[in-house]
PAZAPA-4460 file (N, C-alpha, C; in steps of 0.05 Angstrom, whole numbers, plus 32768, in hexadecimal, padded with zeros to 4 digits):
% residues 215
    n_x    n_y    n_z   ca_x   ca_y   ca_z    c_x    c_y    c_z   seq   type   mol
   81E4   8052   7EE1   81DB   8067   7EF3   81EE   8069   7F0C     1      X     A
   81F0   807E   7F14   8207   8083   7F32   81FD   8076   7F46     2      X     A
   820B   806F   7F61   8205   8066   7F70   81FF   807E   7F8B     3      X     A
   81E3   8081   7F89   81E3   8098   7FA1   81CF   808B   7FB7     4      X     A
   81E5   80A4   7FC9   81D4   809A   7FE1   81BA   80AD   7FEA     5      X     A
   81A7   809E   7FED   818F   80A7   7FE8   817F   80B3   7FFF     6      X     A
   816D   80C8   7FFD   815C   80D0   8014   8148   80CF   800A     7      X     A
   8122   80D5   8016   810D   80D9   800B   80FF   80EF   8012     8      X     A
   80F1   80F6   7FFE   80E8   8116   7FF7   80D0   810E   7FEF     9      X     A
   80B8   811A   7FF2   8098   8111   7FEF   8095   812B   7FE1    10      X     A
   807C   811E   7FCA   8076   8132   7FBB   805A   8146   7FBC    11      X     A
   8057   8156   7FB3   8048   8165   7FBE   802F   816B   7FA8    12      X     A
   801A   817E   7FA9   8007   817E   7F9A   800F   818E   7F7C    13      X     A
   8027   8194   7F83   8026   81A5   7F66   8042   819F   7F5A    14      X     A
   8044   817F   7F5F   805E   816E   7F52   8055   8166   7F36    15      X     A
   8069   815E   7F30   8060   814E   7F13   807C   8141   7F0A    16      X     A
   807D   8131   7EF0   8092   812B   7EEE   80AB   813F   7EE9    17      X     A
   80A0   8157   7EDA   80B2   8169   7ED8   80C5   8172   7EF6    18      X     A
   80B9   8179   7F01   80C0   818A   7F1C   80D0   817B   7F2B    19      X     A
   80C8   8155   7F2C   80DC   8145   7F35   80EE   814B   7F26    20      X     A
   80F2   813E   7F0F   8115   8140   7EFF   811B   8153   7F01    21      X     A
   8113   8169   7F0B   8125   818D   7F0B   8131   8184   7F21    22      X     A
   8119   8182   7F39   8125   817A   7F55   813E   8173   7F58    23      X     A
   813B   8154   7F56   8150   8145   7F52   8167   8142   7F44    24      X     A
   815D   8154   7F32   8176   8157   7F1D   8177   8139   7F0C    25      X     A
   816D   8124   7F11   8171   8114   7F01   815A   810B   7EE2    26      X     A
   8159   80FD   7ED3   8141   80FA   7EC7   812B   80E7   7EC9    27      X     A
   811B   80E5   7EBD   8108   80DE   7ECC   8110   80BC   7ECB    28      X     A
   8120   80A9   7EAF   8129   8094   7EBA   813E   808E   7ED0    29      X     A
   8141   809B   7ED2   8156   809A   7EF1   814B   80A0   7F06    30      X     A
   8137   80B0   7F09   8127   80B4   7F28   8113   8097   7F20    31      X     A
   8112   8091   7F0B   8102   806F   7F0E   810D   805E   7F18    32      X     A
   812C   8063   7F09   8139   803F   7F18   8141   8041   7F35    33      X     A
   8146   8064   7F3A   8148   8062   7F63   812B   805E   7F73    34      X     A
   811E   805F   7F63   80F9   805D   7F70   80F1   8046   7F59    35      X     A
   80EE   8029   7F59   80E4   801C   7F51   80BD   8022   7F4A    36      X     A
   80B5   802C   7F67   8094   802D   7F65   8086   8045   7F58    37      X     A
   80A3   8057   7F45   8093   8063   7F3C   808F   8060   7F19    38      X     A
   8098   8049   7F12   8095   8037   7F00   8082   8041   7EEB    39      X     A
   8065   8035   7EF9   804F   8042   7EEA   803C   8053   7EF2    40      X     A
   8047   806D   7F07   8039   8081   7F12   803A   8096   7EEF    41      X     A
   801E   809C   7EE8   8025   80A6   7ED9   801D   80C9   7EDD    42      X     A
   8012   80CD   7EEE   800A   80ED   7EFB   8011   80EE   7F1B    43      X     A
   8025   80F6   7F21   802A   80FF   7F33   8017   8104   7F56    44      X     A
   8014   80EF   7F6A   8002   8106   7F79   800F   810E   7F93    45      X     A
   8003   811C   7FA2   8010   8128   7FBB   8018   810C   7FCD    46      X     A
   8030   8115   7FD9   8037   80FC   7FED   8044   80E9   7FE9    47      X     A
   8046   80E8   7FCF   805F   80CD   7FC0   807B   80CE   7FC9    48      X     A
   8084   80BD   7FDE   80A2   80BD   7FE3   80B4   80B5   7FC5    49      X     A
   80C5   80CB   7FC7   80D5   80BF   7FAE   80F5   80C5   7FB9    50      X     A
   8103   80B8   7FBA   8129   80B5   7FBE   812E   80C3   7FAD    51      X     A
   813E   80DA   7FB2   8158   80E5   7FA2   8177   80E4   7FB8    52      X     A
   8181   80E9   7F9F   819D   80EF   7FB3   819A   8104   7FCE    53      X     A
   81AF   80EF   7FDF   81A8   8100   7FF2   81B1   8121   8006    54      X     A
   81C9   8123   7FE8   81D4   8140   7FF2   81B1   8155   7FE7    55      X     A
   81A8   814C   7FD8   818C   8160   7FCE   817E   815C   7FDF    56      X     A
   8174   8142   7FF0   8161   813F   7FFA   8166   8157   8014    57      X     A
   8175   815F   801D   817B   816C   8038   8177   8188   8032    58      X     A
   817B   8191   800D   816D   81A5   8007   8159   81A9   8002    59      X     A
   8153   8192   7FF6   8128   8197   7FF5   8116   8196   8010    60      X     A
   8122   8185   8022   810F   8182   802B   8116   819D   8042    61      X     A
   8132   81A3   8046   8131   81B9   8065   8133   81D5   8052    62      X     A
   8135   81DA   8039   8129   81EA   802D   8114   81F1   8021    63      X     A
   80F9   81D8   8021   80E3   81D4   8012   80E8   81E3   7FFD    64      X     A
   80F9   81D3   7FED   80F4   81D6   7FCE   80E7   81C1   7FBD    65      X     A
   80E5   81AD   7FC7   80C8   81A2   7FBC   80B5   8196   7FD2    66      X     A
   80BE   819B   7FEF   80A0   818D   7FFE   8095   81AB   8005    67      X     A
   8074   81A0   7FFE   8067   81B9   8003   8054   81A8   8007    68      X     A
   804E   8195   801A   803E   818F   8029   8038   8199   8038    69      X     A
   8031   81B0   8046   8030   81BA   8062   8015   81AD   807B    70      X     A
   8001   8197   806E   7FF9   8194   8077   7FFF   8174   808A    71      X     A
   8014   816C   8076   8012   8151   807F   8031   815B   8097    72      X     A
   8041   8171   808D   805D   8176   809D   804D   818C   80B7    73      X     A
   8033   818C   80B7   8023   819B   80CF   8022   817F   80E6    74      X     A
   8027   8166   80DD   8015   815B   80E4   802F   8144   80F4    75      X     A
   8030   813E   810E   803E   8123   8118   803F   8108   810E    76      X     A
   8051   80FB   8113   8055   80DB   8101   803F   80CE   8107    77      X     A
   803B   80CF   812E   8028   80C8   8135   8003   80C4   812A    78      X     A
   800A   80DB   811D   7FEC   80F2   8112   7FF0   80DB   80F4    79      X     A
   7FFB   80E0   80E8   7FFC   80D6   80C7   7FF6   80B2   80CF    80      X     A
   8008   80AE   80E9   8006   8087   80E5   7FE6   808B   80EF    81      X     A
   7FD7   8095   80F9   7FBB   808E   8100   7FAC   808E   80EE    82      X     A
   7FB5   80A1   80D8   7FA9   80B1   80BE   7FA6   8092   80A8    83      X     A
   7FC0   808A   80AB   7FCC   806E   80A4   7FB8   805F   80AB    84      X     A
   7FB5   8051   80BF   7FA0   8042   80CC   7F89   803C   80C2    85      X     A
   7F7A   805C   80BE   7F63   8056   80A7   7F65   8048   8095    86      X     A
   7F7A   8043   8088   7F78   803B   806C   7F7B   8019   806A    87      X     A
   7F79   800E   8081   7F79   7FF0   8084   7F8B   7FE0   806B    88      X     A
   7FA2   7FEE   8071   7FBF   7FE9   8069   7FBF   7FC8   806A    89      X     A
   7FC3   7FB6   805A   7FCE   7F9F   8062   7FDB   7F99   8047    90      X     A
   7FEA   7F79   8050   7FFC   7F6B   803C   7FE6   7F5A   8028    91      X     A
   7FF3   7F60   800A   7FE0   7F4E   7FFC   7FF4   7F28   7FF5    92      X     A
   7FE0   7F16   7FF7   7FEE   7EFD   7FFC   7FFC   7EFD   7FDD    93      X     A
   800C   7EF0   7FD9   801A   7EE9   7FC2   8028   7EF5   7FB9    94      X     A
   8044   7EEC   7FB8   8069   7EF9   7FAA   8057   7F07   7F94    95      X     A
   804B   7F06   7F84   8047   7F16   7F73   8033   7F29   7F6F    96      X     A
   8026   7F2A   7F86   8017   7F4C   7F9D   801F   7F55   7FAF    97      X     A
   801F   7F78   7FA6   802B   7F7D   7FC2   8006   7F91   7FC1    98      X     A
   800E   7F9D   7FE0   8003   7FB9   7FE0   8015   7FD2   7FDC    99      X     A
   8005   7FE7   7FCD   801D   7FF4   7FCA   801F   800C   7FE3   100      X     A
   8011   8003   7FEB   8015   801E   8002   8031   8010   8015   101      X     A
   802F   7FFB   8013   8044   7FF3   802A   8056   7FF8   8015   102      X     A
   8065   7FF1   7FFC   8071   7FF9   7FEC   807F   8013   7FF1   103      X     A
   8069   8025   7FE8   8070   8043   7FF9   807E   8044   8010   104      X     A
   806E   8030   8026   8089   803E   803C   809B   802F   8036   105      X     A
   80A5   801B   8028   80C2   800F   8026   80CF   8028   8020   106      X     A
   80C6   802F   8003   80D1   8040   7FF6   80E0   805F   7FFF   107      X     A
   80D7   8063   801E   80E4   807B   8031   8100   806D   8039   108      X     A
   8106   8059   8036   8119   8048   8044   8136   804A   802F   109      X     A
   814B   803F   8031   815E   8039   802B   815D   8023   8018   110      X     A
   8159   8018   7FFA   815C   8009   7FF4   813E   800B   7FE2   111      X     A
   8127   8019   7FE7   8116   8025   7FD6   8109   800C   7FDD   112      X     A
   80F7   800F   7FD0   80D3   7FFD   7FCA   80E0   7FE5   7FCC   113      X     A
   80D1   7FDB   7FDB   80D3   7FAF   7FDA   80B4   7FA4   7FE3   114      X     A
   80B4   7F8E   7FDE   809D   7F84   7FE3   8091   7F82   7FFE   115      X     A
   8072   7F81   7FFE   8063   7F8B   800C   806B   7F68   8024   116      X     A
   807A   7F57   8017   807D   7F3C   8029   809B   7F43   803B   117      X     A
   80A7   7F57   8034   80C7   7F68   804C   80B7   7F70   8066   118      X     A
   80C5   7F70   8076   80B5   7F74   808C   80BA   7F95   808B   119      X     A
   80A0   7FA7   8093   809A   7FB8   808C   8098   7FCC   80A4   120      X     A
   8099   7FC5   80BA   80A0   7FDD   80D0   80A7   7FEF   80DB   121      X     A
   80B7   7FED   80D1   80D0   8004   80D8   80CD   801A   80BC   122      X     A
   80C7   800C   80A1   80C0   8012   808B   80A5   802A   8092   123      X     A
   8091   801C   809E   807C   8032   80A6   807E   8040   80BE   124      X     A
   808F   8040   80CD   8098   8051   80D8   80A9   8073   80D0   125      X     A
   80BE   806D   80C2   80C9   8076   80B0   80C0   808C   80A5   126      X     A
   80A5   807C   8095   8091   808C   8082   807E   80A2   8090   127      X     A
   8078   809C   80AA   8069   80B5   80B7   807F   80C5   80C9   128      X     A
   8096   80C1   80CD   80A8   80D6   80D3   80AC   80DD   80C1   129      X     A
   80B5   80D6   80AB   80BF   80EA   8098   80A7   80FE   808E   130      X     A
   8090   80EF   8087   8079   80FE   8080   8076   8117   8091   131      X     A
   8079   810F   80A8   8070   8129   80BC   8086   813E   80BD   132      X     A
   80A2   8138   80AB   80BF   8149   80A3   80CA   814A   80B3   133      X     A
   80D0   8131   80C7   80EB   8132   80D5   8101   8119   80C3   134      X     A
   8117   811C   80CA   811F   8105   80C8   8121   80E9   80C9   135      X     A
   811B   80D2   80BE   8113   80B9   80CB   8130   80B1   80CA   136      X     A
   812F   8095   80D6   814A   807F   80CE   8158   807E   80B9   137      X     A
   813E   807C   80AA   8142   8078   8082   814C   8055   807A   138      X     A
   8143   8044   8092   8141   802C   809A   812E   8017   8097   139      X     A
   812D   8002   8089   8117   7FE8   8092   8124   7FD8   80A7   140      X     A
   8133   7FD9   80AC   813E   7FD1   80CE   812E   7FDC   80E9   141      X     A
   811B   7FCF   80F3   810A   7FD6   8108   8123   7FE3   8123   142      X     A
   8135   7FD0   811E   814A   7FD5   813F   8152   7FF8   8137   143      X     A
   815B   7FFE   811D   8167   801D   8116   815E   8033   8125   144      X     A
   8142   802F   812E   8130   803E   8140   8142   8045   815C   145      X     A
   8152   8037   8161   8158   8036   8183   816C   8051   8177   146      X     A
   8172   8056   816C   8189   806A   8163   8174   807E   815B   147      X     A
   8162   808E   815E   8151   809B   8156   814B   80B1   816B   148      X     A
   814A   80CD   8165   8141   80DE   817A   8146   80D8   819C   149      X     A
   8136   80D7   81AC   8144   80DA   81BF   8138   80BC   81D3   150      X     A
   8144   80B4   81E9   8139   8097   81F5   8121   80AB   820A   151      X     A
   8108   809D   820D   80F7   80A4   821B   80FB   8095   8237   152      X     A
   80F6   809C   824F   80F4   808B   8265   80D4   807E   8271   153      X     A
   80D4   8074   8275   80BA   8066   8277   80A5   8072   8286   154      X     A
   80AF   8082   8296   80A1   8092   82A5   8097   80AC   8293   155      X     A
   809E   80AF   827A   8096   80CB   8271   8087   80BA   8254   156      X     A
   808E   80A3   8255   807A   809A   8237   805D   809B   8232   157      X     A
   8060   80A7   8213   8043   80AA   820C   8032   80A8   81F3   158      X     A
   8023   80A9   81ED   8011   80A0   81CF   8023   80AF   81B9   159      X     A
   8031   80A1   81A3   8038   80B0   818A   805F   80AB   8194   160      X     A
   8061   809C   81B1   8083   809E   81B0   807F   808B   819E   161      X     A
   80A0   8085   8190   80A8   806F   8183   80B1   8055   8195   162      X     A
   80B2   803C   8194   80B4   802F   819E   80B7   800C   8193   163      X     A
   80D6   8008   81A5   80E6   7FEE   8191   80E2   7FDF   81A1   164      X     A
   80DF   7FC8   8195   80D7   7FA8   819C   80F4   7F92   819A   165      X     A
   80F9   7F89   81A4   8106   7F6A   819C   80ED   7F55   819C   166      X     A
   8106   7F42   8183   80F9   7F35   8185   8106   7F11   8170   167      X     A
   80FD   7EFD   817C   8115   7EE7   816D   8134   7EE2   8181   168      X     A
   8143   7EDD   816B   8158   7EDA   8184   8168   7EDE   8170   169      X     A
   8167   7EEC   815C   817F   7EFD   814F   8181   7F18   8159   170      X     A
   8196   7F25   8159   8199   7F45   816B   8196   7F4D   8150   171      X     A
   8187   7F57   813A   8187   7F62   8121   8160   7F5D   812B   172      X     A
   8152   7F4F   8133   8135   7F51   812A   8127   7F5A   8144   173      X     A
   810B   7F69   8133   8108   7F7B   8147   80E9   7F82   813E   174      X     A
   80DF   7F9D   8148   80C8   7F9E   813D   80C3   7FC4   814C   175      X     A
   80B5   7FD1   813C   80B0   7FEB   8143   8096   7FF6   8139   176      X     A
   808C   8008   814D   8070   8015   8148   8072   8031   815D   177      X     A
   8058   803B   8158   8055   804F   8168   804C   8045   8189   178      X     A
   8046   8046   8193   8040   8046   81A9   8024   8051   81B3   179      X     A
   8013   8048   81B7   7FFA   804E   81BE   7FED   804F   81E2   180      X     A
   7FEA   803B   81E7   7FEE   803D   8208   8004   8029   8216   181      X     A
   7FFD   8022   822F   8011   8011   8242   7FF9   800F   8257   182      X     A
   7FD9   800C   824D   7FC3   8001   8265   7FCB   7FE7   8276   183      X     A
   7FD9   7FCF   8255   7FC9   7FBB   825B   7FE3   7FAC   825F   184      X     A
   7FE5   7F8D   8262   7FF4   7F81   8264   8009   7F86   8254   185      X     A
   8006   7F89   823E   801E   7F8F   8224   8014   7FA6   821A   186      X     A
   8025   7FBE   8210   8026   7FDA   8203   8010   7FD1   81EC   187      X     A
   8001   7FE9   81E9   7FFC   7FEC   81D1   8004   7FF3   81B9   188      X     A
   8008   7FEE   819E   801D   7FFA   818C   800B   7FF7   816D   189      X     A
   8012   8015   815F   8003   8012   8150   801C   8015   813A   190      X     A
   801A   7FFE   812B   8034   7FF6   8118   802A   7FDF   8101   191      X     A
   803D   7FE2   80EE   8041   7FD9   80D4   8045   7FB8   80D8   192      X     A
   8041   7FB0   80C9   8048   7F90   80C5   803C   7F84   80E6   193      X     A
   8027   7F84   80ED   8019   7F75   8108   8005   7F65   80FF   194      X     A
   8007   7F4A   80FD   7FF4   7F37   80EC   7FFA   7F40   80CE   195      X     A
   8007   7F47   80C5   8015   7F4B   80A5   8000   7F65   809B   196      X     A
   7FF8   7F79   80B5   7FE6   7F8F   80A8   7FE8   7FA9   80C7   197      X     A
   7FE4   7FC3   80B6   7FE9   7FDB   80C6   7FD3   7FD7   80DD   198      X     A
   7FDA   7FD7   80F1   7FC8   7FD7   8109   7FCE   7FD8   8124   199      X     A
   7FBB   7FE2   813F   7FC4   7FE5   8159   7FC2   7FC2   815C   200      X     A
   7FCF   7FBD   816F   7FD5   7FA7   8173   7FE2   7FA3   818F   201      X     A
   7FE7   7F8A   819E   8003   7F85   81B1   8012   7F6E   81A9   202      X     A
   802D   7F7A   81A2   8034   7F65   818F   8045   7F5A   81AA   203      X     A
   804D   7F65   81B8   806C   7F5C   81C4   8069   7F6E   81E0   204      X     A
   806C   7F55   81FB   8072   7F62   8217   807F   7F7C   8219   205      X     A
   807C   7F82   8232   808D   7F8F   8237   80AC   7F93   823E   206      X     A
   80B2   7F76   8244   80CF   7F64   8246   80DA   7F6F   822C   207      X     A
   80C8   7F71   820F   80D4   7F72   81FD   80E3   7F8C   81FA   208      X     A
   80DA   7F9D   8203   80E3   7FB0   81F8   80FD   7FBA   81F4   209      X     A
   80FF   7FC3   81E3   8120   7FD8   81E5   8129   7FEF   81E8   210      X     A
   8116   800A   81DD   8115   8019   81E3   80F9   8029   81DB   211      X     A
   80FC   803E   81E5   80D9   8055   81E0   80E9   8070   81DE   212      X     A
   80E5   8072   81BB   80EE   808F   81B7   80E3   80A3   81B0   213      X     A
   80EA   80B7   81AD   80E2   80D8   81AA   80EF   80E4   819A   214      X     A
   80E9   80F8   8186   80FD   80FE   816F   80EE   8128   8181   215      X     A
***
């Protein structure tokens, strides 16, 4: 199979496998081996991130030729990660369980679906920008974020900015969520991988921070 470089395109209520391989142009074993998780999806449903190449992806998606979500692309990253929330997202223990929803957001990323034990942050981040049809990173690199839309100043920050953490003492690790308040001693942040599960949390001072962005 070719080596492409990949973007993600979410599917919609009136996908199927047909409509992908037209999409994409490829067949349907080849949109398998660039999307591992869709393995044993055997009916299609709305919302499935799937990678194609990425000269198409810039046609489907800013031409909606196959997203016709309009309700979820009505809707902010912010709006979808709360949406998220409900679903009491967490990691299942053991190399050989994942959850697949975290799966899913790998799978918006560069490098497709990995296990639910990758650190998954930036991964669910990703997944509700893109969902909501802007551009994400297309990254499981939490730091990729600092390069993202625009730097917020602290004086204008607010619920739903994006917002990067350090963290460790390698300049590569890091950590990212949305941003919820700045009441208390440490920000609030409602993000992926916090105790190994989707949730508001304070993971990290305010010393930590690195940046608070805006797309």
């Amino acid at each position: 199979m070719a080596n492409y470089q990949t973007g993600t395109i979410y599917t919609s209520v009136d996908d199927n496998w047909e409509t992908l391989t037209e999409a994409a142009q490829m067949s349907k074993e080849e949109l398998i081996a660039l999307n591992p998780h869709l393995d044993d999806v055997t009916e299609i449903e709305p919302g499935i991130p799937v990678d194609v190449p990425y000269s198409l992806r810039k046609e489907i998606v800013f031409g909606s030729v196959l997203i016709r979500d309009n309700v979820a692309r009505s809707m902010t990253a912010y709006q979808i990660a709360k949406d998220e929330l409900l679903m009491d997202v967490a990691e299942i223990p053991g190399e050989s369980h994942n959850n697949r929803r975290i799966t899913l957001y790998h799978s918006t990323t560069v490098g497709g679906a990995a296990p639910d034990e990758v650190a998954w942050c930036s991964s669910f981040v990703n997944f509700c920008v893109e969902r909501s049809g802007k551009q994400g990173t297309d990254s499981k690199a939490s730091r990729s974020w600092q390069r993202w839309g625009r730097s917020v100043p602290r004086a204008d920050w607010k619920a739903g900015d994006i917002i990067v953490f350090k963290r460790g003492t390698e300049p590569w690790q890091g950590h990212v969520g949305f941003l919820v308040d700045t009441s208390g001693s440490r920000p609030r942040v409602l993000g992926g991988n916090q105790s190994n599960r989707l949730s508001i949390a304070t993971p990290y001072p305010y010393s930590a921070i690195l940046s608070v962005r805006r797309g």
